[in-house]
C-alpha positions, 0 to 999 in steps of 0.5 A: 571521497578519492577512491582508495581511501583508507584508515591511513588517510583519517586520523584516528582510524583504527587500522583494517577500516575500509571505506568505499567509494563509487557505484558498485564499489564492492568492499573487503570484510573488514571490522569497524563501522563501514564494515557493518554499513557497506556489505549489507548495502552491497548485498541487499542492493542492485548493482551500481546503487551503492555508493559510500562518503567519507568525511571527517570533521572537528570534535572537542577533545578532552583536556584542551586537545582537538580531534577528529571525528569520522562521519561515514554514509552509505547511499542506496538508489536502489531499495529494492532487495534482490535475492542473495546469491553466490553466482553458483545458483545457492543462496545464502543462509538468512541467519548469517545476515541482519546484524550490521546496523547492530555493529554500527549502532555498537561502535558508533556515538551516533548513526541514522537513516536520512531519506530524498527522492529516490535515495536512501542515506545510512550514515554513522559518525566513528569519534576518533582517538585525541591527537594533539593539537600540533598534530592535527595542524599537520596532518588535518587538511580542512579543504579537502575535509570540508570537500569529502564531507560536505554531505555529513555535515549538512546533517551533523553541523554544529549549531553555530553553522546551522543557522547559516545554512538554514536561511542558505536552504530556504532562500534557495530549497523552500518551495522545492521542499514544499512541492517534494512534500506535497508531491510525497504525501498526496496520494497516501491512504494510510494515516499512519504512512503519512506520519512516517513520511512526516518524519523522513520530510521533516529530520534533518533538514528542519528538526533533529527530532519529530514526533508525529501524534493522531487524534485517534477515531477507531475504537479499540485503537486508543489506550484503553479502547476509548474513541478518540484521544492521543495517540504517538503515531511516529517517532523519528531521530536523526540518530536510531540510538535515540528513536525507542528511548524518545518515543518511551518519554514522549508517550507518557506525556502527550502535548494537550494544546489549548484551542488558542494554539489552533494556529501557530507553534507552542513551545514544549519541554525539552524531553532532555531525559530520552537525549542522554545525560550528555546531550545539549539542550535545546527547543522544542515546538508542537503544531496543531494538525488541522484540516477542515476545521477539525484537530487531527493531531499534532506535529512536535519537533526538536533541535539540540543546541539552540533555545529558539527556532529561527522564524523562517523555520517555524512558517516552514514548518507550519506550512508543511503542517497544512499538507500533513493535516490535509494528507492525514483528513484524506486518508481517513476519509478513505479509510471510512469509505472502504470501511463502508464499502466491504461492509457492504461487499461482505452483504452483497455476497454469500458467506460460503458456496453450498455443498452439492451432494455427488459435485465440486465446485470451485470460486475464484473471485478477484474484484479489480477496485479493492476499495469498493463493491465490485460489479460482479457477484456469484452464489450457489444453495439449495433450492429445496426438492433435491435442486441447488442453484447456482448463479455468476452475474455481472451488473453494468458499472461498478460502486453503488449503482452495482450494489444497488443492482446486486441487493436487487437481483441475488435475494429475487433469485433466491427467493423465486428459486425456492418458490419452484419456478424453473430457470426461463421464469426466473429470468423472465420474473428477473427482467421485470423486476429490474425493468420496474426497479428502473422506472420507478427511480427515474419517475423518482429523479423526475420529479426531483429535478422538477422540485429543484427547478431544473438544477443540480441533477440535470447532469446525472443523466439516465440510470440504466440497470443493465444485468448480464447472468448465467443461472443455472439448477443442478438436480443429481440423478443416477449416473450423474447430475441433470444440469438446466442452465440459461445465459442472459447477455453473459459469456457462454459456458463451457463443458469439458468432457472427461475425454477432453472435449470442450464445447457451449452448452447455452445460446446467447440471449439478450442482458436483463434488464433492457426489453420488457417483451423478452423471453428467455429459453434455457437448455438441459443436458447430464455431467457424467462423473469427471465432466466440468462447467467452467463459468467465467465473467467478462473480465476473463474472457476480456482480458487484454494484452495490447489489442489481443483479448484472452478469448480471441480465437476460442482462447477460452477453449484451448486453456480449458482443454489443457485442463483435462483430468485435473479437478475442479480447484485445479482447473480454477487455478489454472484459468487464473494464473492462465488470465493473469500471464496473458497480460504484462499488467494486472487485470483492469477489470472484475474477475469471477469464475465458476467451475462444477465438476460431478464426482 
C-alpha cells in the first residue's frame, strides 16, 4: 500500500477511515475498522513492529451491480506488550483500552487472527457501498488492487482462485511447512498448546476451519469425570466471529471414527448450523491422531465453497497429522513423568519446618529442574528432650539416584535423632549407612551383568552416593539457644552477630558417603537474642556470572553483613534476590538456603 492512503482512494469507504502503512506508522484516532485494528497494535507494540495493508478486492453486489469490499491487516513483529505510557512517566488508565477487536468484530463481516513465524496478522474485511457497474469500471484499478492486496487475498480468495494457489503453494512451500510445523510443535509440553498451534498451522493456509479433539487420560478432566473419552481441546476459524459458535456445534456431537479409518481422512457433516445462514457449503474431513499405535485424538478441518479437498491437500495434511500426534504422545509422556516426579519431591521432603520455641527460621528452597526430584533437601523437628534439629543436604546428581539418596538419608536422621545420638554420631551412623547402601546395589548390579552375559548394563557405570550436609541440634537455654553443628563436605555456615559481625562457625569435613574409616567432629557455641545462621547450598555459593562465582572473595560474608537488624525472612529474601542479580541468566543449579535467627 502507497503510503498516504486514504478513504478517498477506496470505493466505498466512509469518509474519516485511516489506513496506515510502514513500520511505526502512528495512526490518527479515527472511526471504522482501522481505528479499532492500528491503535491498540500501535500501542501494545514495540517501536517499528507495526506495519498495516490495505487492499481492496470484487464482491457481489446486490441487484446486478459489482462492488468492493476492503480487506484491512495489521502486522506485529513484536508481541511482546510494553508498558503504555505518555512520554510523562504516567500510564494510562487499563479501562480505557480493550475494546478495539470489539469495534472491529462490530463493524466488519468478518476478521481474524492469522500466525507465521515471528508475525502476527490481524486482518478484517470492511464490505463497501454498491457502486454501479460503469462506475466501478472507472474508478477500480485492478492492478494496483491485485498489487496492495496480494496478502488479503491469500487468506480471503474466492474458491475458484484456491485451487490454483493451493497446487501453487505445494509445489513450492510444502516441505517449508512441514519443516515450519515440526520445527513448531517439537518441544511443546502441553497438549492442550499443541492443539493451539495446530490451529495457527493448519487455518488458513490449508483449512477455513479446524478443530482439534483429545482423547482424554486424566480423570476428572472428561465430561462427567470419567477417564478417557473426547474432549474439544481447540477451535480455530479464519474469522473470530465464528470461533464460540463452531466450537458450541461441534462440542455436542464428537467425530466417532471407526477403527478403518486409523489411516486416512473420513468425510464429516458440514457444521452448516455454526457458519451462518449465509454461509456457503462445503467439506469437511476428520483425521485420526495416531502415535505408537494408540489413538490420541482427531484433527477435523473445513473448507467453504468447495465439496472435495483436493488430494494434494488431504496427504498434506495427514502428514502434519503424524507430527501433531507425535507432539501430543510427547507431551503426555512428559506430563506423567512430572506427575510422577512431584509425587515423589512432595515425599522426599517435609511438609512444613517446626516451630522452634525462642527462634525464627526461614526457607527458601528453588529446584533448577522443575520437572524432576531436585538434588537438594533440607528439614527442621523436634528431636525430643527440649532439642530440635535441623538438617541442609545436598546428594551428588539430580533424578532418581538423588531421590534414592534423599528417601535414604532424611528418615536415618530423623529416626538416630530421636534415638538420642548426638550430632558427630549421627554422621558417623550416616556414613556407614550410605557406604553399605552402596555395596549392596553394586554387589546387585554385579551379579546382573554376570546373569546377562556382560550386555546391557556394562555402560551404566559405578553408583556413587556421594552426600554433602550440615546437620545441626538446637537446645534453648536461658539467654538464648545452644546451637551444636557439624558440616560434612558442605559450605560452611555463617553467624551474623547482632553487631554485624560475620564469621564460620564449622570446620570442613569430608562428604559422607566415601571413607568408611571417617570420623566426624562437630562444634558448640550460643546465639544470643538477634544472632543468625545463615546455611546455604552449593548453588548460592557456586553461583556463576562469566568465570566469577558469588562467594568469590567472601561474597557470601559481605551480602550477609549488609543484612544486619533485619529478621530471618528478610535476610532469606535478601541473599535470594542477592544470588539471582548476580548473574544475567537464571541460576543453572539447585538452590537452598537456610536462616535461624534467636529471638
Amino acid at each position: 500500500m502507497e503510503p498516504g492512503l486514504t478513504s478517498a482512494s477506496v470505493p466505498g469507504l466512509a469518509p474519516g477511515t485511516v489506513a496506515v502503512s510502514g513500520p511505526g506508522a502512528a495512526p490518527e484516532p479515527a472511526p471504522g475498522v482501522a481505528a479499532g485494528l492500528v491503535p491498540g497494535a500501535a500501542v501494545d507494540s514495540a517501536p517499528g513492529s507495526v506495519a498495516g495493508v490495505v487492499g481492496e478486492g470484487p464482491v457481489v453486489a446486490p441487484q446486478g451491480g459489482r462492488g468492493s469490499a476492503l480487506v484491512i491487516e495489521v502486522s506485529d513483529h513484536h508481541p511482546e506488550r510494553v508498558v503504555r505510557d505518555d512520554g510523562a512517566g504516567r500510564t494510562y488508565d487499563a479501562v480505557e483500552y480493550g475494546r478495539g477487536l470489539r469495534l472491529v468484530s462490530a463493524l466488519s463481516d468478518a476478521w481474524g487472527i492469522t500466525y507465521r513465524t515471528g508475525t502476527k496478522t490481524v486482518w478484517a474485511r470492511l464490505p463497501a457501498e454498491t457502486i454501479p457497474t460503469a462506475e466501478a469500471a472507472e474508478a477500480y484499478d485492478g492492478e494496483r488492487a491485485l498489487r496492495r492486496g496480494q496478502r488479503a487475498a491469500q487468506i480471503l480468495a474466492p474458491a475458484p482462485r484456491r485451487s490454483v494457489q493451493d497446487q501453487d503453494w505445494l509445489n513450492r512451500g510444502a516441505l517449508s511447512f512441514l519443516a515450519e510445523a515440526s520445527d513448531l510443535l517439537g518441544g511443546q509440553l502441553d497438549e492442550d498448546l499443541v492443539a493451539a498451534l495446530t490451529g495457527q498451522l493448519v487455518v488458513p493456509r490449508l483449512a477455513d476451519w479446524c478443530a482439534v479433539w483429545l482423547e482424554d487420560e486424566a480423570p476428572g478432566r472428561a465430561e462427567g469425570g470419567v477417564v478417557g473419552g473426547p474432549r474439544l481441546a481447540r477451535v480455530w476459524h479464519g474469522s473470530e466471529n465464528r470461533m464460540e459458535e463452531l466450537r458450541r456445534v461441534l462440542e455436542k456431537d464428537p467425530p466417532d471414527l471407526p477403527d478403518s479409518a486409523r489411516s486416512g481422512p473420513v468425510p464429516m457433516p458440514w457444521p452448516a448450523d455454526a457458519l451462518g445462514a449465509k454461509a456457503e457449503d462445503g467439506a469437511a474431513l476428520a483425521f485420526r491422531l495416531i502415535a505408537g499405535g494408540r489413538p490420541l485424538g482427531t484433527l477435523v478441518i473445513g473448507r467453504a465453497g468447495q465439496d472435495h479437498f483436493p488430494d494434494e491437500i488431504t496427504g498434506l495434511v495427514e502428514d502434519l497429522g503424524r507430527r501433531v500426534a507425535l507432539a501430543i504422545g510427547a507431551a503426555r509422556q512428559y506430563a506423567r513423568q512430572a506427575t510422577i516426579s512431584r509425587v515423589l519431591q512432595r515425599g522426599l521432603l517435609p511438609g512444613a519446618v517446626a516451630e522452634i520455641p525462642g527462634m525464627r527460621s526461614a526457607l527458601v528452597y528453588e529446584p533448577c529442574d522443575k520437572g524432576g526430584p531436585s538434588g537438594d533437601f533440607y528439614d527442621l523437628f523436634p528431636a525430643g528432650d527440649g532439642r530440635w534439629c535441623f538438617a541442609l543436604g545436598d546428594v551428588q546428581g539430580k533424578g532418581p539416584e538423588a531421590a534414592v539418596v534423599i528417601g535414604l538419608a532424611r528418615p536415618w536422621l530423623r529416626l538416630l535423632a530421636r534415638e538420642g545420638y548426638a550430632v558427630p554420631d549421627v554422621l558417623d551412623r550416616l556414613n556407614q549407612l550410605l557406604l553399605d547402601d552402596a555395596t549392596e546395589t553394586a554387589d546387585a548390579a554385579a551379579r546382573a551383568l554376570v546373569a546377562d552375559g556382560g550386555q546391557g548394563l556394562a555402560d551404566e557405570g559405578p553408583q556413587n552416593r556421594f552426600l554433602s550436609l550440615l546437620y545441626g541440634e538446637l537446645v534453648p537455654v536461658a539467654g538464648g539457644v545452644r546451637c551444636t553443628m557439624a558440616s560434612a563436605g558442605h559450605p560452611l555456615p555463617l553467624l551474623l552477630k547482632i553487631s554485624g559481625e560475620v564469621h564460620e562457625v564449622a570446620q570442613p569435613q569430608t562428604l559422607l558417603g566415601v571413607f568408611e574409616d571417617t570420623s566426624y567432629r562437630c562444634g558448640t557455641f550460643e546465639l544470643r537474642p538477634g544472632d543468625s545462621i545463615l546455611c546455604v547450598t552449593d548453588g548460592v555459593t557456586e553461583r556463576r556470572n562469566g568465570h566469577r562465582q558469588f562467594d568469590d572473595e567472601d561474597g557470601l560474608a559481605a551480602a550477609l553483613t549488609g543484612c544486619a537488624g533485619l529478621n530471618a525472612d528478610l535476610i532469606a529474601e535478601r541473599i535470594r534476590r542477592l544470588v539471582h542479580e548476580f548473574g544475567a541468566k537464571p541460576p543453572e543449579d539447585d538452590l537452598a538456603l537456610l536462616v535461624l535467627q534467636a529471638e
